[in-house]
N, C-alpha and C positions, 0 to 999 in steps of 0.2 A: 439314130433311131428317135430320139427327144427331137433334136431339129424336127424330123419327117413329121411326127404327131403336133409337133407346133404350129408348124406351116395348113397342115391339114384341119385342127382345129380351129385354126386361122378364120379357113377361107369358109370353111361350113358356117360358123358363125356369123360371118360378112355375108354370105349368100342369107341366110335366116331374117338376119334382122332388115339387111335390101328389101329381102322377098316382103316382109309383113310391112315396110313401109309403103311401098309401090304399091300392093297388091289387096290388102284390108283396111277395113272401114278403121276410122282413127279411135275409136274407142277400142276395138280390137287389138292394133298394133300398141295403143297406151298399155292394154294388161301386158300384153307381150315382154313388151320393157319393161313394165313394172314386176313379172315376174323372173328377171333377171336383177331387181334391187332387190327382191325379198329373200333371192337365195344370200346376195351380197348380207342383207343386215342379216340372217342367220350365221357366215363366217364371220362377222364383223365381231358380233356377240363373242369369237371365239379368241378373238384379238383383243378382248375385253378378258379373258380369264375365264371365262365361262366357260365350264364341261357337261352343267346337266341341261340334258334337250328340253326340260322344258323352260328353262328358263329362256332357251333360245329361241324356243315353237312363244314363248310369250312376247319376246322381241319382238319377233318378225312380226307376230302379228297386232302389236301396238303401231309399227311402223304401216302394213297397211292399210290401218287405221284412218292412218294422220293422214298417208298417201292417196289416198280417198276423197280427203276433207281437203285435200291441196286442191283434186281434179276437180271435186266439187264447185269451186268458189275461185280456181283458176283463172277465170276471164275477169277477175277485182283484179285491177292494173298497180292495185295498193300494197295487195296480198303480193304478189310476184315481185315487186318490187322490196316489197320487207324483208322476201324471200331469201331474195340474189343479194341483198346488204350482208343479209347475217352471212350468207355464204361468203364473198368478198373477205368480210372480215375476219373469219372462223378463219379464212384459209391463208390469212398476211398471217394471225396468229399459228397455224400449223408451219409456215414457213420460216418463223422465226426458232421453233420449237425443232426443226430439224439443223440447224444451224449452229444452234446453241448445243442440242446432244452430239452434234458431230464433231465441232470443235475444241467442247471441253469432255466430251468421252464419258459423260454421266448420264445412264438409262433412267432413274430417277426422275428427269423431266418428262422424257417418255411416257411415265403412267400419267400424267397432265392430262392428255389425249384419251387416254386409253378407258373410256366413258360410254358409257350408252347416248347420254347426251349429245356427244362430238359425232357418232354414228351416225344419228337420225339430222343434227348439221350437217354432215358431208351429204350422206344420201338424198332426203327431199329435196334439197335446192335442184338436187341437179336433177332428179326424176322431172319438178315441176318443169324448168328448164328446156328440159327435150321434150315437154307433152306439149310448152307451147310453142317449143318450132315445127313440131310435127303441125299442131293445128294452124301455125299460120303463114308455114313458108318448109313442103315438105322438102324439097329442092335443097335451100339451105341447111336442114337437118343432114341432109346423106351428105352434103358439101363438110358439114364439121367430121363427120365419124368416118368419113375416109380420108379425111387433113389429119384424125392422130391415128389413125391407125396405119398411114404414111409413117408420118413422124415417129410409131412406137416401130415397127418395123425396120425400117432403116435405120432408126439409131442403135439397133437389137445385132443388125448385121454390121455395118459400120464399127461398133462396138468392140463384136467379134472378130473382127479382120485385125484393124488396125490399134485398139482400144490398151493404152501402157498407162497414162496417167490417170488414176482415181480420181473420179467425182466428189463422194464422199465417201469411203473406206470404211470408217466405224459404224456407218447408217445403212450402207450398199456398195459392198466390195466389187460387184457385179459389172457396178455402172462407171464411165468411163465419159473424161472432156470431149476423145475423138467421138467417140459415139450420139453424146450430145450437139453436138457439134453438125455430125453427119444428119440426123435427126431433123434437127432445126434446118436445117440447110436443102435438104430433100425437101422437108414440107412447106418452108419457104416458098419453092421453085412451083408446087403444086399449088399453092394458094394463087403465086400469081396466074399460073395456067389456066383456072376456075375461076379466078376474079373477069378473065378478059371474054371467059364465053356467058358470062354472068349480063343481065340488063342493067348496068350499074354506070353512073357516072365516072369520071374516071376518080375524081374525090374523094368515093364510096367504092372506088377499086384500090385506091391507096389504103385508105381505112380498114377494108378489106384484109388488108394481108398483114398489117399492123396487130387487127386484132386475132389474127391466127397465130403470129410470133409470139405475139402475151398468153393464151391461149396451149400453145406447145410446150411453152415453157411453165407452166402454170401444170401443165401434164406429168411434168417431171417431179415437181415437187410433191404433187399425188403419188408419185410412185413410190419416191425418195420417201414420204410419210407412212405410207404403209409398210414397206420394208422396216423403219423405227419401230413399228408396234409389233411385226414379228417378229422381230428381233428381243424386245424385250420380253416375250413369252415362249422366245426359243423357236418358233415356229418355221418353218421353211417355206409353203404353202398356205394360204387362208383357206382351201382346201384340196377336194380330189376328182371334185367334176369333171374339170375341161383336162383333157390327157395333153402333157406338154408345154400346160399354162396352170395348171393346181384348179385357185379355186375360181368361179366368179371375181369374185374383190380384186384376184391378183389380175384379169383381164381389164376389169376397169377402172383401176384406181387411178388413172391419171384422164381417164375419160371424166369421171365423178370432180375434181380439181377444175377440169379443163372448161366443163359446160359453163359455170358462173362468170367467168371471165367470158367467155363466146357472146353468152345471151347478154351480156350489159353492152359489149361493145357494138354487138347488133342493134339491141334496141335505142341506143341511149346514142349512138354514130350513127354506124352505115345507113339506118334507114331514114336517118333525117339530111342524110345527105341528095 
C-alpha cells in the first residue's frame, strides 16, 4: 500500500512540475518550484529543532525573501556563480559531515548542519540553479529531473530487490551499495540515451554524462544528509504532505545536492564544448 501511494505520488508530481515547465510562462513555473522550496525551508526549520509555527512561517518567509532577491539579480553571471561556490562547498563540507558521523557514530557533529543558515545554503543555490535552466535551456532542466528521478527510483527498487550490504547503517539503514549501484547504473544508461538525442558534440556528450555521474552521486549524499538531521531529531519524515514520501525535503533532497554540481558542470563544460 506505501509502494502504491509512492509510485502514484510519484508520477503526479512528475506530470505537475513537466506540465508547468512545457506549458507556463517562466515566471509562473519559477513560483511553481519556488513554492515547493518554501514548503521544504518550512520542514527544514523542523530539522533544525523548531516546533513553533512561527518561527517556521518566519523562516520560510526570510527564505522568500532572499529567493526573490536571487530571481531578481539572477542574470548577474557573478551572483550565480558566488551562488553555485558556496553551494559546491557547503556541500564537500556536508559530505564530509556525513562520513565522519557515520563512521565514528557521533550525532553531535550532526547538530554542525543542523542551522537555518545551512538551510537557506542548501535551498537558494539550487532554487537559483533550476530558475536559470528553466530560463536558458528548458530542455536541459527536464533532461536533469528525470536523470534523478531515474536515478532515485531505480536505486529505491534495486535497493529493494537486491539490497544486503549497507551504505551507511548509523546515517541510513535504508540505503544500500546494490541499490546505489543500480541507481547510478540505470541513470548512467539514461544520461547516455539523452546525451545522443541532445544537439551536443560528441565531447559535450561525453561531458554530458560525466556530469550526470557527479551529479547522481552528489544526490545521494543529499539524501544520506538529510536522513543525518532526522535522525538526530528522531524524525522519520521532514513531513506529511506527499502520501508515501512524507515531506517535500524528503522528495528532494537529493535533487537540492544534485542541482549545484549539474549547473557548474553545465555551465563551466558542456556548453563551452
Amino acid at each position: 500500500m506505501v509502494l502504491k501511494k509512492r509510485v502514484i505520488t510519484a508520477v503526479l508530481l512528475g506530470i505537475l512540475v513537466v506540465g508547468a515547465v512545457l506549458c507556463l510562462a517562466t515566471t509562473v513555473t519559477a513560483a511553481v518550484l519556488g513554492g515547493f522550496v518554501l514548503i521544504a525551508a518550512w520542514e527544514w526549520s523542523g530539522l533544525i529543532g523548531w516546533t513553533n509555527n512561527r518561527q517556521k512561517l518566519a523562516y520560510s518567509v526570510l527564505l522568500a525573501l532572499l529567493a526573490y532577491c536571487v530571481w531578481r539579480w539572477n542574470e548577474s553571471a557573478s551572483l550565480f556563480s558566488y551562488l553555485n561556490i558556496v553551494a559546491l562547498v557547503s556541500w564537500l563540507f556536508a559530505t564530509i559531515l556525513v562520513i565522519v558521523v557515520h563512521q565514528q557514530r557521533m550525532r553531535c557533529f550532526a547538530g554542525i548542519a543542523a542551522s537555518g543558515v545551512c538551510g537557506l545554503v542548501v535551498l537558494l543555490p539550487a532554487w537559483s540553479g533550476i530558475v536559470w535552466l528553466l530560463e536558458n535551456d528548458t530542455g536541459m532542466l527536464l533532461a536533469f529531473f528525470t536523470l534523478i528521478w531515474v536515478m532515485d527510483g531505480m536505486a529505491f527498487f534495486v535497493g529493494k530487490r537486491w539490497g544486503k550490504r549497507r551504505l551507511a547503517s548509523y546515517v541510513s539503514p535504508g540505503k544500500s551499495w546494490e541499490g546505489l549501484v543500480g541507481g547510478v547504473g540505470f541513470g548512467t544508461i539514461y544520461a547516455v540515451a539523452i546525451s545522443s538525442v541532445m544537439a551536443l558534440s560528441d565531447a559535450a556528450q561525453f561531458a554530458f554524462v560525466l556530469t550526470a555521474v557527479a551529479a547522481m552521486i552528489a544526490s545521494v549524499i543529499g539524501d544520506l544528509f538529510e536522513s543525518m538531521l532526522k535522525r538526530r531529531v528522531g524524525m522519520k519524515d521532514s513531513g506529511r504532505i506527499l502520501p508515501g514520501h512524507g515531506g517535500v525535503m524528503d522528495r528532494i533532497d537529493g535533487l537540492v545536492a544534485a542541482t549545484p554540481i549539474f549547473v557548474a558542470g553545465l555551465y563551466h563544460w558542456v556548453n563551452r564544448l
